[in-house]
LUMFI-615783 format. One record per residue (C-alpha): residue number from 1; residue in one letter; y, x, z. Coordinates in nm, 2 decimals, padded with zeros to 4 digits. Layout:
# LUMFI-615783
{nr = NUM | rest = A | Y = Y | X = X | Z = Z}
...
//
This chain:
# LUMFI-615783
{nr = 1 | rest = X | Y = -02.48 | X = 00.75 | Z = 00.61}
{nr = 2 | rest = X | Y = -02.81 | X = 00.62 | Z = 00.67}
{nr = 3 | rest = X | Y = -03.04 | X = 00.60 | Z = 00.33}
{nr = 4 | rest = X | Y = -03.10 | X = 00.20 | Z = 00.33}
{nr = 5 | rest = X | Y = -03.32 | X = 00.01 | Z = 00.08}
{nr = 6 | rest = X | Y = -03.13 | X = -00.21 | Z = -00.21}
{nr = 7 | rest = X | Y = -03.33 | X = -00.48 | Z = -00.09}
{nr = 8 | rest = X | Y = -03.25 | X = -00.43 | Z = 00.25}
{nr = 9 | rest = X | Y = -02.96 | X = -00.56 | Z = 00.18}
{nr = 10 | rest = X | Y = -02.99 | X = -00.92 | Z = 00.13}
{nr = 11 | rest = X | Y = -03.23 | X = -00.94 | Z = 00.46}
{nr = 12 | rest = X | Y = -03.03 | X = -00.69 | Z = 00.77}
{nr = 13 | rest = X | Y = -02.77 | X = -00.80 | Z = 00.96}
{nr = 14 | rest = X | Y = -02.59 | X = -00.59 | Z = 01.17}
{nr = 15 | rest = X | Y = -02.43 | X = -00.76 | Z = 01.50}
{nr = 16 | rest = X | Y = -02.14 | X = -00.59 | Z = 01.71}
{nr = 17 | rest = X | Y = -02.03 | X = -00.74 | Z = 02.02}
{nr = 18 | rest = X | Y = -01.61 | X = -00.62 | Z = 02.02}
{nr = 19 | rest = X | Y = -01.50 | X = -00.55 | Z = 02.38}
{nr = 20 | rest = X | Y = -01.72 | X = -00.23 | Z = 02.51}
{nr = 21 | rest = X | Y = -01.90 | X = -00.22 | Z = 02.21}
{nr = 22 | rest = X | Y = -01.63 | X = -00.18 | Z = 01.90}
{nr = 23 | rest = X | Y = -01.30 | X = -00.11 | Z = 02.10}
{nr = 24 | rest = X | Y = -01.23 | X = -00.04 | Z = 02.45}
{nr = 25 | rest = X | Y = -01.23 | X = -00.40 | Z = 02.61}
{nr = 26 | rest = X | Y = -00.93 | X = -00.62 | Z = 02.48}
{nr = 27 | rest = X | Y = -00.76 | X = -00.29 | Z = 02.29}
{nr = 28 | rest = X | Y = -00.74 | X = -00.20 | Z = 01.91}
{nr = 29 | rest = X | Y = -01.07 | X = -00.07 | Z = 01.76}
{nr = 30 | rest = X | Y = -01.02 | X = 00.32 | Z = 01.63}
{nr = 31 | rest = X | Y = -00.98 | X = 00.42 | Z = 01.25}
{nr = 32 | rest = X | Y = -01.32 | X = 00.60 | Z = 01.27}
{nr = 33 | rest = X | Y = -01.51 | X = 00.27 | Z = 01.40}
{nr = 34 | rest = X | Y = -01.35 | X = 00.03 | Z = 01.14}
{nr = 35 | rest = X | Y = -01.40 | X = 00.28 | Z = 00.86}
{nr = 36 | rest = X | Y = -01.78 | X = 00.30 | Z = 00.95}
{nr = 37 | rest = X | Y = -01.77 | X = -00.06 | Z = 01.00}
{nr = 38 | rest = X | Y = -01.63 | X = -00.06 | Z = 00.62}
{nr = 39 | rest = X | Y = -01.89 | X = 00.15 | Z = 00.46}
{nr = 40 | rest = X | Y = -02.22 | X = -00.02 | Z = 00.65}
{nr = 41 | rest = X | Y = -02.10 | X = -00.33 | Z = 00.48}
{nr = 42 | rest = X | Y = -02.20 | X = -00.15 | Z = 00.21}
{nr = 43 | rest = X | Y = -02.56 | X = -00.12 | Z = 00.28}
{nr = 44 | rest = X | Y = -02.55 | X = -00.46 | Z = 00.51}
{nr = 45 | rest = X | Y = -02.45 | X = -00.77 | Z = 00.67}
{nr = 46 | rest = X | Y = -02.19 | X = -00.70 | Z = 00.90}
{nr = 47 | rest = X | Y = -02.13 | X = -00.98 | Z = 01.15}
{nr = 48 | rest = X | Y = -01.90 | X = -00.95 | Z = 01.47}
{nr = 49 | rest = X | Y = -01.98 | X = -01.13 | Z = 01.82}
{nr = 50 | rest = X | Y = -01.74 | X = -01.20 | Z = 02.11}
{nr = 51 | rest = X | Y = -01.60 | X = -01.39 | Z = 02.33}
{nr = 52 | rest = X | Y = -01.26 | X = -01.38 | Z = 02.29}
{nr = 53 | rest = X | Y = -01.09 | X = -01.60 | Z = 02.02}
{nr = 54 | rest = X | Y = -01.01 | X = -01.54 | Z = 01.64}
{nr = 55 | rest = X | Y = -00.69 | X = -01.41 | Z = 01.66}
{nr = 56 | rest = X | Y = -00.76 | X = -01.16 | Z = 01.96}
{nr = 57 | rest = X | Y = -01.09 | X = -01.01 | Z = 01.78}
{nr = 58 | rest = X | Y = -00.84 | X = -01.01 | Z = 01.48}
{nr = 59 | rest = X | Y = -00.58 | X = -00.82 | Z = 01.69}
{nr = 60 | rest = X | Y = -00.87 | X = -00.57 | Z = 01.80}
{nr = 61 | rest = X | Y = -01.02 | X = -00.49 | Z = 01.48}
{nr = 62 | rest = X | Y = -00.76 | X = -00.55 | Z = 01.25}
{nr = 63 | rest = X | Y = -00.68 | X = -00.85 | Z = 00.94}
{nr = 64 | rest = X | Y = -00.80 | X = -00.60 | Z = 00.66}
{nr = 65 | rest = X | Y = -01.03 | X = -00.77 | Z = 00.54}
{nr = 66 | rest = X | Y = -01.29 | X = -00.69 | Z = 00.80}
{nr = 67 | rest = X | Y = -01.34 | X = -01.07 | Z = 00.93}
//
């Protein structure tokens, strides 16, 4: 991973669009995406962007605590 600054932190945010970005468009997301999607949160703000509804993104990227 990427060597980012404590304070870094509290000021990056990180935006994914889902569909052709995080997961094939309207399909699941991979393990290896949502575990890197797990350890950035880490080091920042993680924030998703799409246009589908809740549950779908839900449905793509799983109700793990990721949303």
């Amino acid at each position: 991973m990427v060597q980012v600054e404590q304070r870094s932190r509290h000021r990056t945010i990180a935006l994914f669009d889902v569909d052709g970005t995080l997961s094939v468009a309207r399909k699941a997301a991979d393990p290896a995406t949502l575990a890197f999607l797990q350890e950035l949160r880490e080091y920042v703000k993680v924030g998703i962007v799409g246009g589908s509804d809740e549950v779908k993104i839900c449905e793509q990227l799983g109700a793990n605590g990721m949303l």
